[in-house]
VEXKE-215425 format. One record per residue (C-alpha): residue in one letter; x, y, z. Coordinates in steps of 0.5 Angstrom, whole numbers, plus 2048, in hexadecimal, padded with zeros to 3 digits. Layout:
! residues N
aXYZ...
This chain:
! residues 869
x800800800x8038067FFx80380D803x7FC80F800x7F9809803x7F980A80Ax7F681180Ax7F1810811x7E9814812x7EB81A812x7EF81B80Cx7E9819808x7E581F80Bx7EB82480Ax7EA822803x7E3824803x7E382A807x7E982D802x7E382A7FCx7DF82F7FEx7E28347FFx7E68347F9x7DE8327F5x7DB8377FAx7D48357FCx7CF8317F8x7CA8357F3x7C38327F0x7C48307E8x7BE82F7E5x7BE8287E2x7B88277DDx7B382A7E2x7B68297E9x7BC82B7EDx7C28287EDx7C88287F2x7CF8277F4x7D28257F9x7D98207FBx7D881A7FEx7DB818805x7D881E808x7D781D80Fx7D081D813x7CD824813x7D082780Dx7CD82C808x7C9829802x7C582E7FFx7BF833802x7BA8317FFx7B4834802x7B783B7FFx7B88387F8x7B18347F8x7AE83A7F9x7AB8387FFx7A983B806x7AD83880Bx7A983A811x7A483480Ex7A982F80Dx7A782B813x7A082C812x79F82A80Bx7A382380Ex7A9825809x7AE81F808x7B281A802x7AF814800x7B380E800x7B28087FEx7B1802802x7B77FF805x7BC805802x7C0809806x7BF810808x7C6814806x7C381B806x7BD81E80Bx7BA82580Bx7BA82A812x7B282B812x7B4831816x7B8835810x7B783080Ax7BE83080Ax7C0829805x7C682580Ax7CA81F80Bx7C681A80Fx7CD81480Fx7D381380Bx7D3812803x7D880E801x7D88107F9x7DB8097F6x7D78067FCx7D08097F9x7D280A7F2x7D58027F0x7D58047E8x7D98097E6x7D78107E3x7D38157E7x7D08137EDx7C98177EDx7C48167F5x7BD8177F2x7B881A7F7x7B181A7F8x7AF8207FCx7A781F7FEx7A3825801x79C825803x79682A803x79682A7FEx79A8247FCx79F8267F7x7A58227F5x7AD8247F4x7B28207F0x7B98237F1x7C081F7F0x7C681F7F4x7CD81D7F0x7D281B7F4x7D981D7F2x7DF8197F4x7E481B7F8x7ED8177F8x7EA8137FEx7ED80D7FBx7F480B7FAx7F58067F4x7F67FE7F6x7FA7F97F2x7F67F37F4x7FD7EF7F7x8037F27F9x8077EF7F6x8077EC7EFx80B7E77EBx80D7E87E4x8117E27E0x8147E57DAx8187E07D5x81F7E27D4x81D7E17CDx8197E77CDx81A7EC7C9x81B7F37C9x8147F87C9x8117F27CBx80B7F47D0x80A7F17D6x8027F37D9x8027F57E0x7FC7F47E5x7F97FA7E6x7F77FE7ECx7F07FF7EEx7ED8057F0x7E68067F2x7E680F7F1x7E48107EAx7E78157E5x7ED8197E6x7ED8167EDx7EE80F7EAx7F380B7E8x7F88117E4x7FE80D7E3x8038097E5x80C8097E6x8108047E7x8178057EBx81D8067E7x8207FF7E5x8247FE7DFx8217F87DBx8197FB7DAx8158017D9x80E8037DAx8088047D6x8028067D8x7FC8047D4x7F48077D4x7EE8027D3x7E98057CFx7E58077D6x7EB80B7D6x7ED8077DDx7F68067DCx7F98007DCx8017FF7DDx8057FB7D7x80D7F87D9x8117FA7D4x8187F67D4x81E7FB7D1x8237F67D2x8247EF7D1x8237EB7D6x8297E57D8x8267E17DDx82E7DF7DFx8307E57E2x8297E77E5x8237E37E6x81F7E77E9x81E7EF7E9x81A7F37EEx8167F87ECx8117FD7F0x80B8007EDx8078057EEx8008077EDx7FE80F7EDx7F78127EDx7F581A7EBx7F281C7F2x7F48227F5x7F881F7F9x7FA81A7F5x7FB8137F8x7FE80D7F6x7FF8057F7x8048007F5x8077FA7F4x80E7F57F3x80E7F17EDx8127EC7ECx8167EB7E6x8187E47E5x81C7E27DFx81B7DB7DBx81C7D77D7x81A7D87CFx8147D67CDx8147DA7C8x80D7DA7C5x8077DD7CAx7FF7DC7C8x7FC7E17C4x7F57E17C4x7EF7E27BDx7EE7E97C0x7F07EE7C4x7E97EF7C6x7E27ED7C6x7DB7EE7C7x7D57EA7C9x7CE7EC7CBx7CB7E87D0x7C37E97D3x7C27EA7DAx7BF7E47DBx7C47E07D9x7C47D97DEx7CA7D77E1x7CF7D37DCx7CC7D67D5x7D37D67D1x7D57DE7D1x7DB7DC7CBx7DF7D87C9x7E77DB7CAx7EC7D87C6x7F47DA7C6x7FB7D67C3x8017D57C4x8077D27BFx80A7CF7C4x8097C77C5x8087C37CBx8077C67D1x80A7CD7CEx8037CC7CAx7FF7CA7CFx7FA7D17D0x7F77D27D7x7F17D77D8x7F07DB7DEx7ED7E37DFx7F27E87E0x7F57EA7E7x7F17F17E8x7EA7EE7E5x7E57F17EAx7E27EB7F0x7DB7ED7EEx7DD7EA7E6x7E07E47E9x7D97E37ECx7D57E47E7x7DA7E07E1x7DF7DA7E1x7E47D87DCx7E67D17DAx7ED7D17DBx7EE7CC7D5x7E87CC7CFx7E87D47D1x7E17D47D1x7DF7DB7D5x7D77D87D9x7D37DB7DDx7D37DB7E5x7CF7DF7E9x7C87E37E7x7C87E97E2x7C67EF7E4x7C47F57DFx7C27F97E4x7C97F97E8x7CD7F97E1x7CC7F97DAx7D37F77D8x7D87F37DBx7E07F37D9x7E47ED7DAx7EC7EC7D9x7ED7E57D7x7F57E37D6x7F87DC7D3x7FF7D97D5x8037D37D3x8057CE7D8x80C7CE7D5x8127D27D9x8127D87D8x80A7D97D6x8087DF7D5x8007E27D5x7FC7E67D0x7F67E97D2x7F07EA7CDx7EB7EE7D0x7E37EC7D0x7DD7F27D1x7D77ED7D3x7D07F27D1x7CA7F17D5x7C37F17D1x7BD7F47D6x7B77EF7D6x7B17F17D9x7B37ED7E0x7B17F37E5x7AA7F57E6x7A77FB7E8x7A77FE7EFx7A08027F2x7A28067F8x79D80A7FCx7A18107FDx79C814801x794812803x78E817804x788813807x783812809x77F817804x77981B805x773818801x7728207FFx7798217FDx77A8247F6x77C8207F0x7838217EFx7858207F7x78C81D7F7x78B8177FBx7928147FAx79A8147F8x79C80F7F4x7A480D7F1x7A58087EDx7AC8057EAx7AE8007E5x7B67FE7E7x7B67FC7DFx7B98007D9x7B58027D2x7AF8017D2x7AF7FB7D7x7B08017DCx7AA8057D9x7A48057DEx79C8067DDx7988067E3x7918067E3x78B8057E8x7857FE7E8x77F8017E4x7798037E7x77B8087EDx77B80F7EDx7828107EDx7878117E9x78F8127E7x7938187E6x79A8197E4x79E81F7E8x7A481D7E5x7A88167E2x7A680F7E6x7A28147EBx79A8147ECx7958177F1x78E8147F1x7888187F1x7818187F1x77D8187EAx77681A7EDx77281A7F3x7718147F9x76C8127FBx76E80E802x76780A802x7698087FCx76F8057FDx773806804x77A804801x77D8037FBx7827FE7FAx7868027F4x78B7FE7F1x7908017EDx7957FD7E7x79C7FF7E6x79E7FB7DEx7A47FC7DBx7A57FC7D3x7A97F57D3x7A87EF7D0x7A57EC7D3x7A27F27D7x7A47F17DFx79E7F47E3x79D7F67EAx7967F77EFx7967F97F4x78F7FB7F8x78E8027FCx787802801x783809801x77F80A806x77880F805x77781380Bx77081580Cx76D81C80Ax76581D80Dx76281D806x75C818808x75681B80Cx753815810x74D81280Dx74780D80Fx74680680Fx73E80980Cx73B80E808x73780F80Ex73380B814x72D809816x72C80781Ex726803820x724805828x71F80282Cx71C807831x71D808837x724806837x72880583Dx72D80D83Dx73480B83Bx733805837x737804830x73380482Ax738805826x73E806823x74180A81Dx748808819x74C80C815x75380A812x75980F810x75E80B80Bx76381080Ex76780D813x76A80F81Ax76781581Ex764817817x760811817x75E81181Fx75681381Fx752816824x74A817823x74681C825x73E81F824x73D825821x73982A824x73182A823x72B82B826x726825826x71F828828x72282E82Bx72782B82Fx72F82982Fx73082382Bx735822831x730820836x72D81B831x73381782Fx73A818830x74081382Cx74781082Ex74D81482Bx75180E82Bx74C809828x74680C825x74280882Ax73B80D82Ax73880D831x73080F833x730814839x72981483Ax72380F839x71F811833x719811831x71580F82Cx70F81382Dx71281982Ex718818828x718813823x71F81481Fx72481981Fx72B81A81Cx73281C81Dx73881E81Ax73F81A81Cx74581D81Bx74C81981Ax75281D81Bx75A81B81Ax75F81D81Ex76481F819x765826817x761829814x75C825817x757822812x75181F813x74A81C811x74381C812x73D817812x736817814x733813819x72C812819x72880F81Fx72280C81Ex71E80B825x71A806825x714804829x71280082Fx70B7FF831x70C803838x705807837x6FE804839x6F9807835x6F580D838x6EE80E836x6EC814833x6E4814832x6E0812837x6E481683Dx6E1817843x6E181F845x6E282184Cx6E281A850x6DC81784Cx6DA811848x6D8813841x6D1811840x6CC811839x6C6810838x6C280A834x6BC80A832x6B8804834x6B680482Dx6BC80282Ax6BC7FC827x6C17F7825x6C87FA822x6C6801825x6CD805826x6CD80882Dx6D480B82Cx6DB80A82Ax6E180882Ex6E780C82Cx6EF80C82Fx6F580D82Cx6FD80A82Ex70280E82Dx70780882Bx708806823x7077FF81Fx7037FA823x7047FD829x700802827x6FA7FD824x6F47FE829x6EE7F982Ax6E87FA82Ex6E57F5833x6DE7F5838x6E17F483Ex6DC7F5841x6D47F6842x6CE7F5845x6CB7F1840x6D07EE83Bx6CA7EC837x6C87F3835x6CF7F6833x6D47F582Ex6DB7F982Dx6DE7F8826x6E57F5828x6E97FA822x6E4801822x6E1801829x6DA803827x6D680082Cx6CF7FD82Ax6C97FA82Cx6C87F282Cx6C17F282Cx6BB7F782Ex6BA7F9835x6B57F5839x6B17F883Fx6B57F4844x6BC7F7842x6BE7FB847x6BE803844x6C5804846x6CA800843x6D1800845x6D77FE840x6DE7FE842x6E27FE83Ax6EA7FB83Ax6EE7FE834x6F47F9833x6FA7FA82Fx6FE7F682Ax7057F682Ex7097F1832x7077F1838x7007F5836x6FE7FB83Ax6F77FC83Bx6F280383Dx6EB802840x6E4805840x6DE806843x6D7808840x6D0809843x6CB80883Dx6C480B83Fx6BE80883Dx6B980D83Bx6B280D838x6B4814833x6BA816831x6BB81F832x6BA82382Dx6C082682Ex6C782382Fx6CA822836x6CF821838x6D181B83Cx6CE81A843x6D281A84Ax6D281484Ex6D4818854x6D9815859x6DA817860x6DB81F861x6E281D864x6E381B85Dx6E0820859x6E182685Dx6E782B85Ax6EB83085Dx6EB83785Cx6F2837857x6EE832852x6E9837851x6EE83D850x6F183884Bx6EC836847x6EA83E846x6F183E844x6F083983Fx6EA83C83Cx6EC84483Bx6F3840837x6EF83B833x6E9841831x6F084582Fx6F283F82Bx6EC83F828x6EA845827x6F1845823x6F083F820x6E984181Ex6EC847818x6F2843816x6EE83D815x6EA843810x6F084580Ex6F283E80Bx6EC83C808x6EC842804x6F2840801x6F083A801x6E983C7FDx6EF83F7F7x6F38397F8x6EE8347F6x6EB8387F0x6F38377EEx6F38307EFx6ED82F7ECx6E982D7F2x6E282E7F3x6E08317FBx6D982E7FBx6DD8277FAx6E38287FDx6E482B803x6EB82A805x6F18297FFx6F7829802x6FC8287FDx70282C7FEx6FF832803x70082F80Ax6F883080Dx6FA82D814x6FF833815x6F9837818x6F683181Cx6FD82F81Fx6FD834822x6F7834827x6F482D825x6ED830825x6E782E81Fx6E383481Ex6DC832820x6D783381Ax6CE83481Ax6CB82F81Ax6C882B814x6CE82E810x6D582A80Fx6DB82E811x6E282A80Ex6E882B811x6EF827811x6F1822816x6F9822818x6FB81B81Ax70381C81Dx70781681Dx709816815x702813813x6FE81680Ex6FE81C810x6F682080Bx6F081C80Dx6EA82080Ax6E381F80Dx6DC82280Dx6D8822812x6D181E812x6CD81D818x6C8819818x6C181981Ax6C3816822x6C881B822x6C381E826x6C381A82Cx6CA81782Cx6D081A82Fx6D481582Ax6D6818824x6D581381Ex6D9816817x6D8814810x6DD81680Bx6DA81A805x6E081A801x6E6816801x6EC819802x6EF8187FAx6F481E7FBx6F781B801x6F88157FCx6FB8187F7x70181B7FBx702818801x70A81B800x706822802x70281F808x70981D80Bx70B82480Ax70782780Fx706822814x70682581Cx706820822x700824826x70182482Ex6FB820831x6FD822838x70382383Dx70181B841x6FF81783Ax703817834x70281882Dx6FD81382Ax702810824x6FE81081Dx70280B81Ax6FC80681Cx6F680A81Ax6F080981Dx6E9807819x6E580D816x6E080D81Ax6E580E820x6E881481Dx6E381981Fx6E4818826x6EB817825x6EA81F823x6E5821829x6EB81E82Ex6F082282Bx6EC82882Cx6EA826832x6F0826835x6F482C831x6EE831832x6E8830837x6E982A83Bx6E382C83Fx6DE82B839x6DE823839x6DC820833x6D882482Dx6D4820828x6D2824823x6DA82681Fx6DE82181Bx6E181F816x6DE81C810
């Protein structure tokens, strides 16, 4: 080794420094678009490179914040950093130029710089230069040479070559050999310009005087300082053998695939000698100075010259191997020649392309804009030509899509709208191919998750619903449940239900029924009744919890249904101040005679309000029938003159419900020889004075009464005249005659006036009077009658009606009779009688009656000479 060689650590980083300060400090160049750097190697840990943030264009205040940063591949080693503080580019670890750089020529460091919000990426180039950090080594110390004495002047001698790992001028330069007096040195350039040292003998030799010469041969390089290495050659003089072996050619060229297998015949050497015997004999062997790595990857025959293939090829590492291959006789005195063999390596398509996930931006909104960068992607193909040549794309039927930023380098974005509900995830797979043959393609799979936006309003399982109650419920009991579904996910799915505001007979919605928020579940606050209200709705609101909260209605209507929980009330006769209703028969009558009419009505619906009439009881069973459907009480036979002249009846109206309720009467019939010529009323049946008797408050009530039910009266009175002088003009322009139609009700709401006070005018006698009957309930609501009185009017309290026209208005628009329906308030202590049953005819009369009894003289009793016919 000679004095260059033993330089220590610290030499090296002298020489560096003295690089710098003669280069001065590195400046950007642009390189085809990117910045391109210089810098020497075996710079110590920390040194200036370069300030990239300023020729970047950078802020460096917001370096750390945009997550500024190399990106490496995977398993290489990170020579250079940057200080995220002042983005000053240094050395992160020693470069050793001839370590990281194996092949000659220029050593270029690519980096990749990535910054973020927004992603952007940088491509700049760091050359590594060399520095004489190497002193040039023969590969032994000392080297044998056997030169026959027979050789003759000028003859060369080549010499193994010095290696040094510097490149250009800091490379081998040229070599000395001490002063001796027998041979001269000559140095030889390679046509990669590396040198080679030739012995020339300038006298001839004579074995006898001296066998051997010792020659000392040193190899400089052209650094600054320069270095050198050295060698003692041996110089052994033999005996003649005086041909040496020549090869066809001095060199050769051969190409070979990358993919050649071990043993492939690479070529076929061949060299000749004159000599014969062993002077003829020829050996192969590589050359002192071929490189370790040429020894492992090829192997000469020593005998055919046969040059095989050893070890695997790689385009990628070197696409051109120099061989040194000698040949030398076995005589004495052998002399070797040297041929050289340049081995080209062919590319095939071996490598395939490599994805890289340089940067991930997820998850994505599912309102996210189309063009949103979603990912950064890097691809490679270590293969040259259009084997490295690489096209990317994405699996069809996704909505993103591949852009080039720059060469092998591609952001992911999307291409239209997301839908979450849709598809929560996308499995995106994206294919690198190269352009080889065969083509050589590379998947790899990148999972988009879709963050949830607010964008679905809940919506109900229902258009709307329909909830049938039994009356009188128990309060707080369920009677339902509403759902709605939101297909949006996590609080912007989570749901809560509320009633909307409203009124429900003039009071709060919230004291009938109130809803859980959670479930839905809907729950009664009170016991409703059917009697008082048979449906009502409600509007049910379902809300999300995301922002803004959206929400949804649905309607819910609640149909009450109806329970047999009212006995009928009977309505005609009714006693009057503690008395029994009494009438008079008279003893004439025969067989069929009507004495009177049962009348009582129910509250209920259905069934449950179908009444029938039964004589419970009586003086004489056999003189008395009661019809069980209309209530008319008529007589069996005549009267005989040992019947008693007072007969009692107690009647029993039953309902059709289950169980059935059930209302009694009792009746006092008077046997009387003649009938009066006026109409009576009912007779009292005094019961005892303590029962009868009234306070002083119920005579101030009743005065009361009576003035409030004159003044209703005497109101009803002229806006009845009003009505009907509208109504004389409707029914000339409906084409209907007054002499036969007293009451057309059509579209005009006739019953508005008698809804109000529920009083009948009372016509002359001998005259009809027509007037409409408002049945509440939802039942026919027009029913048109005259009134016809019969001869036994007269002497009857019982009213009997015959229809004089049929009711062919109410027939032909049954949907405006619907329309004006109104329930009518029988009296605080008996509910409304329910019409969806209706009575018979003959009982409808006194159905009126009652209803004027009780809403405008309660004290008169029973009047027989107004009805409806």
């Amino acid at each position: 080794m000679g004095a260059g060689g033993g330089s220590g650590r610290g030499q090296l980083f002298l020489c560096s420094l003295l690089f710098l300060l003669l280069a001065g400090p590195p400046a950007p160049r642009s390189a085809g678009g990117q910045l391109r750097y210089t810098m020497p190697e075996e710079l110590e840990h920390g040194a200036f490179v370069a300030s990239l943030g300023e020729d970047l264009g950078l802020d460096v205040s917001t370096l750390s914040a945009r997550r500024f940063r190399i990106v490496s591949w995977a398993g290489a080693r990170q020579h250079l950093e940057v200080n995220l503080e002042n983005g000053i580019l240094f050395v992160n670890e020693r470069i050793d130029r001839e370590e990281v750089c194996e092949a000659g020529g220029t050593c270029l460091l690519h980096l990749q710089l990535l910054v973020e919000s927004p992603l952007e990426l940088y491509r700049i180039e760091v050359e590594v230069l060399d520095i004489n950090d190497h002193a040039p080594t023969f590969p032994w110390q000392e080297y044998v040479l056997e030169v026959a004495e027979s050789a003759v002047l000028g003859a060369r001698f080549p010499l193994e070559s010095a290696q040094d790992p510097d490149v250009g001028t800091n490379s081998v330069h040229t070599y000395r050999v001490s002063p001796n007096g027998f041979f001269s040195l000559e140095v030889q350039t390679r046509s990669d310009a590396s040198k080679f040292a030739e012995l020339v003998l300038e006298r001839a030799l004579d074995r006898e005087q001296q066998r051997v010469h010792q020659v000392l041969l040193t190899a400089l390089d052209g650094g600054v300082p320069e270095r050198s290495g050295t060698a003692h050659i041996l110089v052994m003089v033999l005996d003649a053998n005086d041909n040496v072996p020549a090869f066809d050619q001095p060199s050769y060229g051969v190409s070979l695939p990358e993919d050649a297998p071990a043993g492939t015949l690479v070529i076929q050497l061949n060299a000749t000698d004159l000599d014969e015997g062993p002077n003829g004999e020829i050996e192969y062997s590589f050359s002192g100075h071929t490189p370790p790595h040429v020894r492992e990857l090829f192997q000469i025959e020593p005998q055919s010259g046969q040059l095989l293939l050893k070890g695997p090829l790689d385009y990628e590492r070197a696409s051109l191997h120099e061989l040194y291959v000698q040949a030398k006789d076995r005589g004495p005195s052998a002399m070797a020649v040297h041929c050289r063999v340049l081995v080209h390596l062919l590319d095939v398509n071996d490598n395939a392309p490599e994805v890289t996930l340089t940067s991930v931006a997820m998850p994505v909104l599912e309102d996210a804009p189309p063009g949103t960068v979603i990912a950064a992607i890097s691809v490679l193909d270590w293969d040259s030509g259009d084997n490295g040549r690489v096209s990317c794309e994405v699996s069809p039927n996704v909505p993103f899509e591949l852009r080039s930023s720059f060469h092998n380098y591609y952001t992911l974005v999307t291409t239209q709208a997301l839908d979450r509900e849709v598809v929560s995830e996308y499995n995106v797979s994206i294919t690198a191919r190269d352009m080889g043959s065969p083509t050589l393609l590379t998947h790899s799979t990148l999972t988009v998750p879709v963050s949830d936006v607010n964008d679905n309003a809940p919506r109900f399982l229902q258009p709307s619903y329909s909830v049938y109650v039994m009356e009188n419920n128990a309060p707080g009991a369920s009677i339902c449940s509403v759902s709605a579904l939101d297909p949006d996910c996590q609080q912007n799915a989570y749901l809560s239900y509320s009633i909307a505001d409203g009124h429900i007979h003039g009071m709060p919605v919230g004291t009938y029924v109130s809803i859980n928020s959670d479930s839905g579940h809907m729950y009664a606050l009170r016991s409703l009744d059917y009697e008082q209200i048979h449906s009502f709705q409600i509007q049910v609101q379902a809300q999300d919890a995301g922002f803004p909260p959206l929400s949804a209605n649905v309607t819910v209507h609640i149909f009450v249904l109806d329970q047999n929980d009212n006995a009928p009330v009977i309505v005609s006769p009714m006693p009057r101040n503690g008395s029994v209703a009494t009438e008079l028969v008279p003893r004439s009558a025969g067989p069929g005679y009507l004495v009177g009419t049962v009348l009582a009505v129910d509250a209920d619906a259905g069934l449950n309000s179908h009444l029938s009439y039964q004589l419970l009881q009586a003086t004489d069973f056999t003189l008395f029938s009661m019809a069980p459907d209309t209530g008319q009480l008529r007589t069996l036979r005549s009267f005989l003159e040992q019947d008693a002249t007072r007969q009692q009846l107690v009647v029993k109206v039953r309902d059709g419900g289950q169980p059935a309720l059930s209302a009694t009467v009792s009746l006092l019939l008077s046997v009387v020889e003649t009938m009066p010529q006026t109409l009576s009323d009912f007779s009292e049946f005094s019961l005892p004075p303590e029962a009868s008797s009234s306070s002083p408050v119920n005579l101030y009530l009743l005065v009361s009464l009576g003035s409030i039910s004159f003044m209703f009266l005497l109101a009803i009175l002229i806006l009845t005249a009003i009505r009907c002088h509208g109504e004389h003009r409707s029914h000339q322009g409906d084409g209907c005659s007054p002499p036969h139609c007293h009451c057309c009700p059509g579209s005009r709401r006739s019953s508005d006036v008698l809804k109000t006070s529920n009083l009948t005018a009372q016509s002359p006698a001998g005259t009809t009077a027509a007037t409409c009957l408002d049945v509440p309930g939802g039942g026919p609501l027009g029913y048109c009658y005259k009134v016809c009185l019969g001869p036994e009017s007269a002497q009857s309290d019982f009213m009997f009606l015959k229809p004089c026209s049929p009711p062919q208005n109410n027939k032909k628009d049954p949907g405006k009779r619907s329309r004006s329906g109104q329930h009518l308030q029988v009296s605080k202590q008996i509910k409304q009688p329910n019409m969806k049953w209706l009575p018979p005819s003959t009982q409808r009369p006194a159905l009126r009656r009652y209803q004027i009894w009780h809403c405008g003289n309660r004290g008169s009793g029973w009047k027989g000479d107004v009805g409806m016919g």
